[in-house]
N, CA, C and O of each residue as an XYZ file, in Angstrom:
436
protein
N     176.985    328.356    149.911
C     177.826    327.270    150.377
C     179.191    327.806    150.782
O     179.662    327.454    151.863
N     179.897    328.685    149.934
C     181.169    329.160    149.982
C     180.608    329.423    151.570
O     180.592    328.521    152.408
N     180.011    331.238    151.917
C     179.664    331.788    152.649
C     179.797    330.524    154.790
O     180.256    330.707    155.917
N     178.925    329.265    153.904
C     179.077    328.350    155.056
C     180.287    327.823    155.593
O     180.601    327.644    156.770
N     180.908    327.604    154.552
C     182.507    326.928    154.570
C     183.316    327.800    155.024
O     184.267    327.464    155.730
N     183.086    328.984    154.716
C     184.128    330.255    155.575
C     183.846    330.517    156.926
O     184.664    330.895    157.764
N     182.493    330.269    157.121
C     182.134    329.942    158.636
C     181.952    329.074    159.497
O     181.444    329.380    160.576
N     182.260    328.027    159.260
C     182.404    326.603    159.555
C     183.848    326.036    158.861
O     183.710    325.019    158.182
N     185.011    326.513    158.950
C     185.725    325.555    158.851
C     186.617    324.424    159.121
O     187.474    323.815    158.481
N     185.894    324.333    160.810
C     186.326    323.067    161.084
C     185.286    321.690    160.719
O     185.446    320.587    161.241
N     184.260    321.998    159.765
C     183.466    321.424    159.481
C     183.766    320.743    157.603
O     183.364    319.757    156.984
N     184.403    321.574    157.374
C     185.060    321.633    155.686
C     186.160    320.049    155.878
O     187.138    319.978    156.622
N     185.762    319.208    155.202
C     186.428    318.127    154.967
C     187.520    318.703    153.402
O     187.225    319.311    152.373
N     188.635    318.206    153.863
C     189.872    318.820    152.648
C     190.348    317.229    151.953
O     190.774    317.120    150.803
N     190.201    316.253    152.759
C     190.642    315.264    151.838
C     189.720    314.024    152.519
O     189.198    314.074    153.633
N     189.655    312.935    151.598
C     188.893    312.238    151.795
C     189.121    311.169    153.314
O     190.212    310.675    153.599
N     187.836    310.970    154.159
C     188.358    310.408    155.465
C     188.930    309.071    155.258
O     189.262    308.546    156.320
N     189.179    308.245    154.034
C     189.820    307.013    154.267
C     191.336    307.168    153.481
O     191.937    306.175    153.070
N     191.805    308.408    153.351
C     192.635    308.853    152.489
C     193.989    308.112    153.236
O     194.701    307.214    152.789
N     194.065    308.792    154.470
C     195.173    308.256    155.238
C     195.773    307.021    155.910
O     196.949    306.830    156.219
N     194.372    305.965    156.120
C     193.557    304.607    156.065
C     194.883    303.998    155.143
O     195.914    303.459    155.544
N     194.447    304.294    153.811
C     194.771    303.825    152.592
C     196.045    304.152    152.603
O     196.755    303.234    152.194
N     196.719    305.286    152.971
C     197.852    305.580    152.372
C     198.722    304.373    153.385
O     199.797    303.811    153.175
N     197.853    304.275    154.424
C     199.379    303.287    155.630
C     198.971    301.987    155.473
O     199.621    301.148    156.096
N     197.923    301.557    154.698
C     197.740    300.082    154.104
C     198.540    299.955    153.060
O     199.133    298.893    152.870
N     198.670    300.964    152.268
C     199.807    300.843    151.293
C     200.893    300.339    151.590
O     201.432    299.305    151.196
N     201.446    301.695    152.857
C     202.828    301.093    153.600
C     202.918    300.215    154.117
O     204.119    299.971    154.233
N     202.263    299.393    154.616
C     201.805    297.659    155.399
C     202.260    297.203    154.190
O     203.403    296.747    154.178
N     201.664    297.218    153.220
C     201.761    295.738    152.254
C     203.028    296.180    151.776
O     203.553    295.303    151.089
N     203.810    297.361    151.899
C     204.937    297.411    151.270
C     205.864    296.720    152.113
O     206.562    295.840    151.610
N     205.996    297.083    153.689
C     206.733    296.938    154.421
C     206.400    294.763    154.834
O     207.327    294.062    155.241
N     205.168    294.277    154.619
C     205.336    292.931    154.521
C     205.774    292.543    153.511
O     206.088    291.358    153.626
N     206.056    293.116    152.096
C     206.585    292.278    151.379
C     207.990    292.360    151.530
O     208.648    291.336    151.350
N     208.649    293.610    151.886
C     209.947    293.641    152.540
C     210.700    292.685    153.536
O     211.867    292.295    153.563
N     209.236    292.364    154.625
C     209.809    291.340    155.293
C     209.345    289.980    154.993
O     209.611    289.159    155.871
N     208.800    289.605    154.104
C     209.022    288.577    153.088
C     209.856    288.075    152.127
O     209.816    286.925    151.688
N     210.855    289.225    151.698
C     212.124    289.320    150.837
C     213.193    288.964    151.993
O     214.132    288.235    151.672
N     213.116    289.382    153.172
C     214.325    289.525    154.503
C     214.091    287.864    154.899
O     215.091    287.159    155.033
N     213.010    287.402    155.040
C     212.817    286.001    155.298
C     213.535    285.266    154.375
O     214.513    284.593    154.703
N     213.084    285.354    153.145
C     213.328    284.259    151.897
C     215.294    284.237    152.052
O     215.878    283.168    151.872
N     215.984    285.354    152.345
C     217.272    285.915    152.148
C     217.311    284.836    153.713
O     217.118    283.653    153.433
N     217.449    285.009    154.680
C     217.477    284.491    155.795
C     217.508    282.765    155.534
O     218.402    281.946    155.749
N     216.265    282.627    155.033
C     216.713    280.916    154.846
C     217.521    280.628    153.727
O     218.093    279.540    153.804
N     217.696    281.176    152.883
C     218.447    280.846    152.008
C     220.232    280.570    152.596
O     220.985    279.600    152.527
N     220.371    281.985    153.173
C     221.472    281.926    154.121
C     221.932    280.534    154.973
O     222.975    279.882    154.913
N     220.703    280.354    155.796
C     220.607    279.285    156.260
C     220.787    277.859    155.809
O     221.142    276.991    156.606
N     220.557    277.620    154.605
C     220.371    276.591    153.976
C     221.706    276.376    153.454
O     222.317    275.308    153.496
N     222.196    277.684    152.861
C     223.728    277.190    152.488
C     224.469    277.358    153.389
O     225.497    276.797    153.009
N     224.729    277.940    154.781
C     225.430    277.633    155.941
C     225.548    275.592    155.985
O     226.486    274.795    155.967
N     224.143    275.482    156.044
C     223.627    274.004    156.817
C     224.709    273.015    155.402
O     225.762    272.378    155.425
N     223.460    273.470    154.090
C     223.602    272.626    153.130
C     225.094    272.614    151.891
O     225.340    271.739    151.060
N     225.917    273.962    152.180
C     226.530    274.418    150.948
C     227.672    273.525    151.520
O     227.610    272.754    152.478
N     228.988    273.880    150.509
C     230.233    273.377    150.900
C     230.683    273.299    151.879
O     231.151    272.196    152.164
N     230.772    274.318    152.817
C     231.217    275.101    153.838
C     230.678    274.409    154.935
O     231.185    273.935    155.952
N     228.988    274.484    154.285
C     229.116    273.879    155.738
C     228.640    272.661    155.970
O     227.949    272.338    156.936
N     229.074    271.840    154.919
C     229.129    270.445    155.166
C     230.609    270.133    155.771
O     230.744    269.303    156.670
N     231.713    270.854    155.222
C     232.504    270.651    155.878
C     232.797    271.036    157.360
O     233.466    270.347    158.130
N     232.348    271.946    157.587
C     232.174    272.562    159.018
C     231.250    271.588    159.418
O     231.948    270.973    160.225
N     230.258    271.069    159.415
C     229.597    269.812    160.020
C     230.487    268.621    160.340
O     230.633    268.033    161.412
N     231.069    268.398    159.103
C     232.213    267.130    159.297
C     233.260    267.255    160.712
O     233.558    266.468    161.610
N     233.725    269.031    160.303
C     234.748    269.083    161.723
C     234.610    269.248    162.519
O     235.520    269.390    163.335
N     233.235    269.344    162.822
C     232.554    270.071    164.148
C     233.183    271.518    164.246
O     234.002    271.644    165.157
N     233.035    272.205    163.764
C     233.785    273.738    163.876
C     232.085    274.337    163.466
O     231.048    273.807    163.066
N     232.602    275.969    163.895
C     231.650    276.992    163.922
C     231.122    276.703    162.723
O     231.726    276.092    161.841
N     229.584    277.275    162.613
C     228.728    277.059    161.586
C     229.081    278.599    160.572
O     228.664    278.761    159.425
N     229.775    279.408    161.202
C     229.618    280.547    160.854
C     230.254    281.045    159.416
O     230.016    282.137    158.900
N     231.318    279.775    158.746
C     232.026    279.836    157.422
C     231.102    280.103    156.839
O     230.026    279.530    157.013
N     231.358    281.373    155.706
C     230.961    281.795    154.673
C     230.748    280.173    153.970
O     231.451    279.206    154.260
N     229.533    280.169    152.932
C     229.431    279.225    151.870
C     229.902    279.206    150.425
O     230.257    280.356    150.166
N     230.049    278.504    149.480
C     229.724    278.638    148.484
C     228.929    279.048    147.262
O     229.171    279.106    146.056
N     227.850    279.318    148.064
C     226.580    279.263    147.606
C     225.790    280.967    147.302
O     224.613    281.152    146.993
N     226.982    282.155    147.529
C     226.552    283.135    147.433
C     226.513    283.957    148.362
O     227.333    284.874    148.360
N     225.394    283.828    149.568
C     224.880    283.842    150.791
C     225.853    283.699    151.964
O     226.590    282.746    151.710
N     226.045    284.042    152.696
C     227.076    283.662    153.667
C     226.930    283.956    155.163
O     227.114    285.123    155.510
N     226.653    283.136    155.997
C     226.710    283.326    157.402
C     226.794    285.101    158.162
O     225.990    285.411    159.040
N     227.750    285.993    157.713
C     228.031    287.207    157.730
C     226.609    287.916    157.660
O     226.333    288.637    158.619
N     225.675    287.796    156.637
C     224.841    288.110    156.366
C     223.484    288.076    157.214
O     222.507    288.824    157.175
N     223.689    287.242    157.790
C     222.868    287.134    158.769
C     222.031    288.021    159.602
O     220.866    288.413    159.670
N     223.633    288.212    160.453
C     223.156    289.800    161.391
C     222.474    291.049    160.952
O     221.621    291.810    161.410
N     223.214    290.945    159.852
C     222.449    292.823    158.836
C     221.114    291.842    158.936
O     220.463    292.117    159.943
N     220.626    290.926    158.264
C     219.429    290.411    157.582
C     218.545    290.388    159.104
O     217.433    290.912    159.175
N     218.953    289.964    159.849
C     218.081    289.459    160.948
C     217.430    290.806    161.784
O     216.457    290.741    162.534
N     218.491    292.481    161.352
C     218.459    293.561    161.993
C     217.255    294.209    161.406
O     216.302    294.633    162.060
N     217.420    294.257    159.798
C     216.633    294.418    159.072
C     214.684    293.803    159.527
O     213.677    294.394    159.919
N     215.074    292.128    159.125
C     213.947    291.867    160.151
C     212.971    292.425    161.085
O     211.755    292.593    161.000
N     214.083    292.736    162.267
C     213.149    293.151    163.156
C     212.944    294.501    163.475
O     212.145    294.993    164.272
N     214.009    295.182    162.539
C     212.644    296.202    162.380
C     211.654    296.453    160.931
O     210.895    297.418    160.834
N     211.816    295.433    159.881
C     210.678    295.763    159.631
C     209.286    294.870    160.286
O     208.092    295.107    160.103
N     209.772    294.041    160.905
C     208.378    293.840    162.105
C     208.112    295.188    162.968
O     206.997    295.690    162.828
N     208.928    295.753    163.750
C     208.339    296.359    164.459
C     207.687    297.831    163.526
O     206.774    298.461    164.061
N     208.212    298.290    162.160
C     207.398    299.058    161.461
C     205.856    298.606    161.363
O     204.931    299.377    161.618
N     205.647    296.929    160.864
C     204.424    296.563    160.768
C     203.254    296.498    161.462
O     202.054    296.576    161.196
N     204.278    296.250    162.919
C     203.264    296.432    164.447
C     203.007    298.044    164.542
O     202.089    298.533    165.200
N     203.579    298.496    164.085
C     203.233    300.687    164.080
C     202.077    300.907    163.464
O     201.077    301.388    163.995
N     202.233    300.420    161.874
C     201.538    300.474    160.852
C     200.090    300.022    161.081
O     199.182    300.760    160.698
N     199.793    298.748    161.735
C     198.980    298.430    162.198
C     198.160    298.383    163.488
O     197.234    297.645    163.825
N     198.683    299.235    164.011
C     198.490    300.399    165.453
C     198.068    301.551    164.941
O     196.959    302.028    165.182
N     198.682    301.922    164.411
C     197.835    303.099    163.594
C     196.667    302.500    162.482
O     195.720    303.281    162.385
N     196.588    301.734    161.947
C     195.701    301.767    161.215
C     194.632    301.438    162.430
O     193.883    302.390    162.655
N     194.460    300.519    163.083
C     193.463    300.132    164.064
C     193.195    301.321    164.854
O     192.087    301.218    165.380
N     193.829    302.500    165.165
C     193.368    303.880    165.962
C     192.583    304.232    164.987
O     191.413    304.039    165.320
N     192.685    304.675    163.896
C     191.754    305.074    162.878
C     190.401    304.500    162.611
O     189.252    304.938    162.540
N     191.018    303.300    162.489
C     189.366    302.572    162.222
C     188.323    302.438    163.539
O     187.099    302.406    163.666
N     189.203    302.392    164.229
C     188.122    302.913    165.922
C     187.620    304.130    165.866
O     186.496    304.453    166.251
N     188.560    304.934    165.318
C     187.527    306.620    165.692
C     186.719    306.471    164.631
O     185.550    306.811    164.814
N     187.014    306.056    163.568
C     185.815    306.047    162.675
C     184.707    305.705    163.242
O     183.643    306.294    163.051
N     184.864    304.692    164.014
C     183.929    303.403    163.964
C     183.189    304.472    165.434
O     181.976    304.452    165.640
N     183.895    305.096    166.077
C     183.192    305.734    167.202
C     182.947    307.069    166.564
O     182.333    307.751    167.385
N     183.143    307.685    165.546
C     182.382    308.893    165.605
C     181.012    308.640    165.227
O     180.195    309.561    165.215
């Protein structure tokens, strides 16, 4: 066997073929729960812009929505949060571009 493997080694499998599969499904479910944490932060933001002190009073005066709240969260936050966002979407669309190349060559060898 050795003898074969030294002569064939582009034939010698070194790690298992769903190894790498697995390792970027890992990173998927990591990177959606990330942008499940960036969401929840986003409306929350939102909610105390709309709902907090700030910006009930900013509703009252008709002025920018953009006053920081009471509530923790603050309008400011937004931009980082929303940047964050989109790229961890566009990591997820990678992640799952690659995983779908894989499972095709599988599926075609």
């Amino acid at each position: 066997v050795q003898a074969w493997a030294l002569a064939h080694p582009d034939k010698v499998v070194t790690e298992h073929p769903l190894e790498s599969e697995m390792a970027l499904r890992r990173q998927l479910e990591s990177e959606e729960a990330e942008l499940e944490a960036i969401n929840r932060q986003l409306f929350d933001a939102m909610v105390d812009t709309v709902f907090g002190n700030a910006g009930i009073a900013t509703m009252a005066d008709g002025q920018d929505f953009s006053a920081p709240s009471s509530g923790g969260s603050s309008a400011a936050d937004v931009p980082s949060l929303m940047a964050a966002r989109q790229e961890a979407k566009e990591t997820i669309t990678s992640l799952r571009s690659q995983i779908d190349s894989i499972v095709a060559a599988r599926q075609s060898a």
